[in-house]
N, C-alpha and C positions, 0 to 999 in steps of 0.2 A: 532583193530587188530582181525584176523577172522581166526578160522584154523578150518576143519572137522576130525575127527576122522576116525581113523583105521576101513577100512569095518570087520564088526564081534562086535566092542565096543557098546555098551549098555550106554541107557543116564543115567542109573545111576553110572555108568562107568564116563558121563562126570561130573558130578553134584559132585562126589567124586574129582576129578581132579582138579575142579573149588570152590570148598571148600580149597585147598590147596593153590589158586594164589590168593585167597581177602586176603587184610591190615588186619589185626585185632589190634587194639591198647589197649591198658592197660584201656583206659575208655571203649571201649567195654566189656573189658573181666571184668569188675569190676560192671556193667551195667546187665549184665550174673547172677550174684552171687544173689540167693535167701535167705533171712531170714526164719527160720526154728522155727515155735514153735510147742513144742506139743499140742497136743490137752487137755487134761489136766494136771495138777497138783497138787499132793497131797498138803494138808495144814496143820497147826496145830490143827486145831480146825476139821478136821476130821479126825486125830490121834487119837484125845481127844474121839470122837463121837464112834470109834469103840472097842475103848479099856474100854471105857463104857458097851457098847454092852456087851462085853465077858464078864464082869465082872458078871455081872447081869447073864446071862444065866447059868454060874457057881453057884452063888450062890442059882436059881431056882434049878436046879439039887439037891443042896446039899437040899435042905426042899423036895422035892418029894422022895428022898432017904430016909428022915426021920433025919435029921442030921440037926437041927433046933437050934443048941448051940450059940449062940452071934449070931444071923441074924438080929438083930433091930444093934447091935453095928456095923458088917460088911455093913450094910446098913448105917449108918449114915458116917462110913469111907469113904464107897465108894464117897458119895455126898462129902466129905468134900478137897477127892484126888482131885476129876474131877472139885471142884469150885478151888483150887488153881491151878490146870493146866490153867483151861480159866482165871483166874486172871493175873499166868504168864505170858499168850499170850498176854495179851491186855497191859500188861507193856513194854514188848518188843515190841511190836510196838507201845506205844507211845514214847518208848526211840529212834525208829528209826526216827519217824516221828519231834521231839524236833529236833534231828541230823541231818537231812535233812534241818529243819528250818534252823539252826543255818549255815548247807555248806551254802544254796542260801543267808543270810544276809550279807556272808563274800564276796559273788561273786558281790553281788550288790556293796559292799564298795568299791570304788577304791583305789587302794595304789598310795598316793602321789607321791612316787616316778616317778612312771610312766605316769602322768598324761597327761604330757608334750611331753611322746613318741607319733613319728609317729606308725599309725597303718598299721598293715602289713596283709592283706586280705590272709591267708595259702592255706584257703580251694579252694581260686580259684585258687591261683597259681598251686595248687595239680590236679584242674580239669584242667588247659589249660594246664599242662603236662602230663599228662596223657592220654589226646587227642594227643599229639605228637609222644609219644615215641611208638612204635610197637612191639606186643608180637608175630606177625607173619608178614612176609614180603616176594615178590617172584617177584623179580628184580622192575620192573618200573610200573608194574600192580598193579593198585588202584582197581579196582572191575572187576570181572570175572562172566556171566555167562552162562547159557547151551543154544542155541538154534539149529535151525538145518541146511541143507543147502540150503533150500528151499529160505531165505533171500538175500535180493538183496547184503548185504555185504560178502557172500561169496563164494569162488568159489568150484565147484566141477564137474570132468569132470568124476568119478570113474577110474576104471583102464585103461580105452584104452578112452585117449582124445579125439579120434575120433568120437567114439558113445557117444552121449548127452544123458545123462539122463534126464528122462521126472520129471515133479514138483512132482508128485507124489510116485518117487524113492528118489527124496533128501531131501523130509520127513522127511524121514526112517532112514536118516545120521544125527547122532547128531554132534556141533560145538562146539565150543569154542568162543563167543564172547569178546573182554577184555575194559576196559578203559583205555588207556596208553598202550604206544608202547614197547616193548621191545622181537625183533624178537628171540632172540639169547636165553629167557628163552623158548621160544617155543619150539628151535629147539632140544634144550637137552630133550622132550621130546617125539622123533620122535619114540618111541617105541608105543607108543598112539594115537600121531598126527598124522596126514598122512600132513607134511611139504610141501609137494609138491606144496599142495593149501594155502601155507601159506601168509596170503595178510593182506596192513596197509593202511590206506588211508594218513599215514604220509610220504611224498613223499622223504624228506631227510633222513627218515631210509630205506627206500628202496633203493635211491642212495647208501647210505653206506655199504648197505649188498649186494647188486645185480647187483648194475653200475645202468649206463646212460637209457637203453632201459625201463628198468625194471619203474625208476623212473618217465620214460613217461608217460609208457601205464598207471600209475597210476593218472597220473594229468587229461589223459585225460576222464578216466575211471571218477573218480569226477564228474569232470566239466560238462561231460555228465549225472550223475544220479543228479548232481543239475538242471541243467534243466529239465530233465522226471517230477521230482517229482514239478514241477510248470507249468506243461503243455507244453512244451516248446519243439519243435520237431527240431533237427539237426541236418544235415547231417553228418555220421562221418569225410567223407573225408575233412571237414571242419577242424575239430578237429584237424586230422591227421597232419595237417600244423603246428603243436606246434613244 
């Protein structure tokens, strides 16, 4: 299904347009979502490193001041805080890392009870629906998108049918190309489209939307670029006999 755009519209004009008539489904949009780490991370043990630091620069201050009272004992303190801190940390993580142990032994164990259950696959059932279900949708249109009318699928005569524009004017005119037919979301946007040149190579929606003639000139139009496009030269009056 083929429509050109409003003489004046911009192909980023159509490209917005055709952003709004693609599927997007729930595994698209989950496909989308990026994981975020920071670039660093404070830790314990560089808590421990700066709060060392200040320490120590404090207590230089205080001997160049001349204030040299308990400096072996504030000294000996100091080492004694900062080795139970790093002692702390390294027990807290082995208490995590024991904990950890002990979750994956219990995941390894199976529980009798359920030995015997069937197993039920979640994660893919959660990816084949999530490929089904649509978080954007715009009538019977699977994929949409921008070309211009220079293409043999679309037509475009500008405002006065009678003067043919030359290839190099329908350039200029951006389209609308779709995947799946559905004329009737096109037409609701004939503030954008120019409907006029609204064309499907699906011949039964053309019967249904335009009658009998409409649904002709369409087969015949086909039948005819199937042949061009394999060398294949026909008379149209040939054609015309459908």
């Amino acid at each position: 299904m083929t429509c050109p755009m409003h003489k004046g519209k911009t192909k980023e004009d159509a490209l917005c347009l055709a952003n709004k008539m693609k599927k997007i489904t729930v595994a698209d949009t989950i496909s989308g979502i990026k994981d975020f780490m920071p670039d660093s991370q404070p830790t314990a043990s560089n808590d421990i490193d700066e709060n060392a630091k200040a320490e120590l620069v404090r207590l230089s201050m205080m001997v160049v001041n001349g204030d040299d009272t308990d400096d072996e004992e504030r000294g000996e303190d100091l080492g004694l805080d900062v080795q139970k801190q790093k002692q702390q940390t390294t027990y807290e993580m082995d208490y995590e890392d024991d904990s950890g142990g002990e979750q994956l032994e219990r995941r390894k164990t199976p529980d009798n009870d359920m030995v015997n259950e069937p197993h039920v696959l979640l994660a893919q059932i959660a990816e084949n629906a999530a490929k089904k279900v649509y978080a954007q949708s715009f009538g019977k249109i699977d994929r949409c998108r921008v070309t211009d009318c220079s293409e043999n699928q679309v037509f475009y005569y500008g405002e006065d049918p009678k003067k043919r524009k030359t290839q190099s004017d329908k350039e200029k005119i951006p389209a609308l190309h779709t995947a799946g037919v559905d004329l009737g979301a096109f037409r609701e946007m004939e503030d954008q489209l120019d409907v006029r040149y609204l064309y499907s190579n699906g011949s039964h929606a053309m019967l249904n939307r335009y009658g009998v003639e409409a649904a002709r000139e369409t087969i015949i139009r086909e039948i005819s670029h199937v042949f061009t496009s394999y060398g294949i030269a026909v008379d149209i009056r040939h054609l015309t006999l459908l």
